[in-house]
C-alpha positions, 0 to 999 in steps of 0.5 A: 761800356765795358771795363777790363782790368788786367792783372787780376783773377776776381771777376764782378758785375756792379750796377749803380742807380742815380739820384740827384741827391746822391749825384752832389753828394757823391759824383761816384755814383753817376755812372748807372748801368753804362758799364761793367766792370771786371776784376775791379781794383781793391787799391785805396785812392791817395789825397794827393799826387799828379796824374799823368795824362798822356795826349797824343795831339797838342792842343790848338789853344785852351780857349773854350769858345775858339776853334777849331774843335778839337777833341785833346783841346777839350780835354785839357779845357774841361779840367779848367772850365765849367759850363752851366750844366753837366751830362753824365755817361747815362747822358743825363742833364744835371746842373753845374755852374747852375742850380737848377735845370730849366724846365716847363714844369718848374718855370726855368723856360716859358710855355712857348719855349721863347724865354729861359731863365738861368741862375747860377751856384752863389758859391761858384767862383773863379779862381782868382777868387772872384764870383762867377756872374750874369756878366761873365755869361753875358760877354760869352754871348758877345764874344762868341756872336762876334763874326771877328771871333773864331767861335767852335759854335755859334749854334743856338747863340745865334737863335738869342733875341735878347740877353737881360742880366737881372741881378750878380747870380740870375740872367734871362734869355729871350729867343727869337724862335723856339729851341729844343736844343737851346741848352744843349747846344750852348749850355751843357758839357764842355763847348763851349765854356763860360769866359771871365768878364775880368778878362775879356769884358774890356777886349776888342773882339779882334784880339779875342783870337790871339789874346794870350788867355788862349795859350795861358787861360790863367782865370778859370772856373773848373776844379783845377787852374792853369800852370804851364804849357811847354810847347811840345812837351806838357801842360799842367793844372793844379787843383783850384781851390775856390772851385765850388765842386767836390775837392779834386782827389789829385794835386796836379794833372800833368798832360804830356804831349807824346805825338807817337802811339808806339811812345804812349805805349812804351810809357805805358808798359813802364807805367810813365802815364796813367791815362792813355786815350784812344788807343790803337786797337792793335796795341790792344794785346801789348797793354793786357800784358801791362800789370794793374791796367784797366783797359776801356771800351766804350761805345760812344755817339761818334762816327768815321767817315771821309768828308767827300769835297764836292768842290771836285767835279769828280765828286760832285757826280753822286754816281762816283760817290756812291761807287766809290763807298761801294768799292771800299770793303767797309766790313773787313776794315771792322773785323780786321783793323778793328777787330770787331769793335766798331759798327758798320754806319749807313749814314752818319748817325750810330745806333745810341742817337735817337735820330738814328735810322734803322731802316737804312743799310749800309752799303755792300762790298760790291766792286762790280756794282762800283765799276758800273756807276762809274762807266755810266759817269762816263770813266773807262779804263785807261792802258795804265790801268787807271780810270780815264775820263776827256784825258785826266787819269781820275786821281784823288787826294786821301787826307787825315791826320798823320801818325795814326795806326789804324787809319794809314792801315785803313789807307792802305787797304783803300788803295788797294781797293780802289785801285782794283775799280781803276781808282788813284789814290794818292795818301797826303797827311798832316799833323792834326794841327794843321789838318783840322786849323788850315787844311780841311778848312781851305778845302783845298788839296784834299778830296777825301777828308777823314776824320771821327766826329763825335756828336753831342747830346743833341744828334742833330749837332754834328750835321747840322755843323758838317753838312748845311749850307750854316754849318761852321764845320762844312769842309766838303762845301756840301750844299742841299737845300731840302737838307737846310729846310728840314733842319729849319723844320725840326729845330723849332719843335719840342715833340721828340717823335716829330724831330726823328721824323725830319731826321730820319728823312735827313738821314736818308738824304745823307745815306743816298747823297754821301756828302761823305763816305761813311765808315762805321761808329767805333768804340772808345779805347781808352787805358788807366794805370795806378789810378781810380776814378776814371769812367768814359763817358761818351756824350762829353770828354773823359776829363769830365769828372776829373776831380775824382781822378785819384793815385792808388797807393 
């Protein structure tokens, strides 16, 4: 990771080291060697003040257990709702609404791996004041399992055989299968979160979905609480004062929905905002000239790609999917929309997951490999310039959220390149609302679906989620039975190296199959103006240590 702040002529390296004592005491030192920083701000941090966080989509809901996963939805949950445990940027596993982490060693978790014990802070609380509890735990599970509720996950709820509360601030879970990942799938970072018993305990599952908590989640457990949403306008939070954590440096967090890149930027330059998320790497040049800005890149466990719909019988010819990741000059889209600041991917893992595959390469640029796989599909070029196969033009449908700079440039390109094999390509956007709730769900118009995913601790997350016949994100309706079985096989071991084992032969299922075309893992570009703070971390959202957000005078 790397931090540029502009405006300033000093330039210093700094490297940080973690305890645990010195994390609870000071959450400023949990950000390791992650990153450098260049020409650090001297400014001291105010008490008080709202922060401005500007967020180019409206969330969903602010619901930490329902769908759809949402990247600027977790953002505004994470500052409202705490899980049992935390993952810093050095992706370190560090207790949080608990006391403790569960291990073999110090008895948390049983020598077959079927049983974890849990135990949580005596001080944590709600901010209505009333105690964070097993039960509160308890009706998470319920609710979550429920099938009436549009749960983000249940993955790792599902594996719970038994769920006995042994007292107010103690829980024990009893698994049906070993799980490795058990805690990282449902108890760390910021999906899903812990739902209040004093809310929900009572609820029939089948008003979970449109309760009024989603849009106004008026008892929360993080270190700010909620006080408005505008719709289309703004969110805002104000510190809780019965969280257990450090008090938060700000009063408010002020989260102003601004659905435009050229406005974020406009705000930005008048310093309107004090986070920007995201940022187009062409505007890159615009916010170096901003004065006090510290521009963010940060690599981050997240790819890019195009879910394939395989529902298409177009598609589900392997043959075209493979001529058509060869006909997209993956490389120029890197150096020319991205300016270098992405990685080219072979398959969906990036290089920092530890089930990455390095022996696998990515596809060439290579149009004429392309056009041959497709004449032995059996497509031959039309008088129109276009493909044509038992009379029907092959035409596809190009789908991704609306407004975003650089993946219409990328569309653009696509067009072009697709065209030059006698591909159609026709660009149909959505807001990202709309995209992610209805349209990629329904798996209906649509054919090439893109969008970033951006993984979990556990690597085994996302593809599990996008690409087995279980997985609650398989918009593509992806479906290979050798995948689902070695998922099967690894998510009940424990040793590290017989995991990346399975996953690498996953991987090069996925790298040979394409149930998706896949693109390249990009940095995280992110702005902060007139505040301390802020550090990216790739394996949560950036709200994560948002209690150390503070004004700079």
């Amino acid at each position: 990771m790397t931090i540029i702040t502009l405006g300033g002529s000093q330039m210093t390296k700094k490297h940080w080291s973690i305890t645990l004592a010195a994390t609870l005491a000071s959450s400023s030192l949990l950000y390791g060697n992650l990153f450098t920083t260049v020409a650090a701000h001297a400014a001291t941090p105010a008490s008080q003040g709202t922060i401005i966080d500007g967020l180019f989509e409206e969330p969903a809901n602010l619901n930490p257990i329902l769908g759809p996963d949402q990247t600027f939805s977790n953002i505004v949950e994470t500052t409202m709702f705490s899980n049992l445990f935390t993952v810093t940027p050095q992706n370190q596993l560090l207790p949080n609404l608990a006391t403790v982490v569960p291990t073999t060693t110090n008895g948390g978790i049983s020598k077959n791996g079927l049983t974890y014990t849990f135990h949580l802070k005596p001080n944590a609380k709600w901010s209505n004041g009333q105690p964070v509890t097993s039960k509160d735990v308890w009706i998470t599970y319920k609710i979550i399992t429920n099938p009436l509720v549009n749960a983000v996950s249940t993955l790792g709820w599902t594996d719970v055989a038994s769920f006995q509360t042994v007292n107010a601030k103690t829980f024990v879970i009893h698994l049906k299968k070993p799980d490795p990942s058990f805690i990282d799938n449902v108890f760390s970072g910021n999906l899903p979160g812990i739902l209040p018993y004093s809310v929900f305990g009572k609820m029939s599952p089948k008003n979970v979905n449109t309760a009024t908590f989603n849009h106004a989640p008026t008892v929360s457990d993080g270190p700010f609480k909620f006080v408005s949403w505008v719709p289309g306008a703004s969110i805002t939070v104000t510190a809780n004062p019965y969280w257990y954590g450090p008090k938060p440096k700000s009063k408010e967090i002020l989260f102003k929905i601004i659905p435009s890149q050229d406005t974020l930027l406009t705000n930005a330059q008048a310093h309107a905002l004090n986070v920007w998320y995201f940022d187009p790497i062409e505007a890159v040049p615009q916010i170096q000239a901003i004065p006090g800005a510290t521009l963010h890149f940060a690599n981050q466990p997240s790819f890019e790609m195009a879910v394939v719909n395989v529902k298409n019988p177009i598609l589900a010819n392997v043959k075209v999917r493979q001529a058509l990741e060869m006909a997209i000059n993956r490389q120029a889209i890197v150096q020319d929309i991205w300016k270098g600041h992405a990685k080219l991917l072979a398959a969906d893992q990036p290089a920092m997951a530890w089930s990455y595959n390095p022996n696998l390469k990515p596809y060439p640029y290579n149009p004429t490999e392309s056009k041959k796989l497709l004449a032995q599909a059996g497509w031959k070029m039309g008088a129109n310039g276009y493909l044509q196969k038992n009379g029907k033009t092959f035409t596809l449908v190009y789908s991704t959220t609306a407004g975003n700079a650089y993946r219409e440039a990328t569309e653009r390109l696509l067009q072009f390149w697709l065209k030059q094999v006698g591909i159609q390509l026709v660009i149909r956007n959505y807001p990202a609302n709309e995209f992610f709730g209805t349209v990629l769900p329904s798996g209906k118009g649509w054919d090439l679906g893109e969008f970033e995913y951006g993984d979990s601790t556990d690597p085994t997350f996302g593809p599990y989620q996008l690409f087995t016949s279980m997985g609650a994100q398989n918009f593509g309706q992806y479906n290979n039975p050798q995948v689902d079985k070695l998922f099967a096989q690894q998510s009940v071991l424990t040793s590290l190296a017989q995991r990346k084992a399975i996953m690498n032969k996953v991987e090069t299922i996925f790298h040979q199959q394409l149930p998706a075309l896949w693109y390249y893992a990009p940095q995280q570009i992110d702005t902060t103006i007139g505040m301390t703070g802020y550090v990216p971390n790739p394996w949560s959202v950036d709200t994560w240590n948002c209690y150390d957000w503070a004004l700079t005078k």
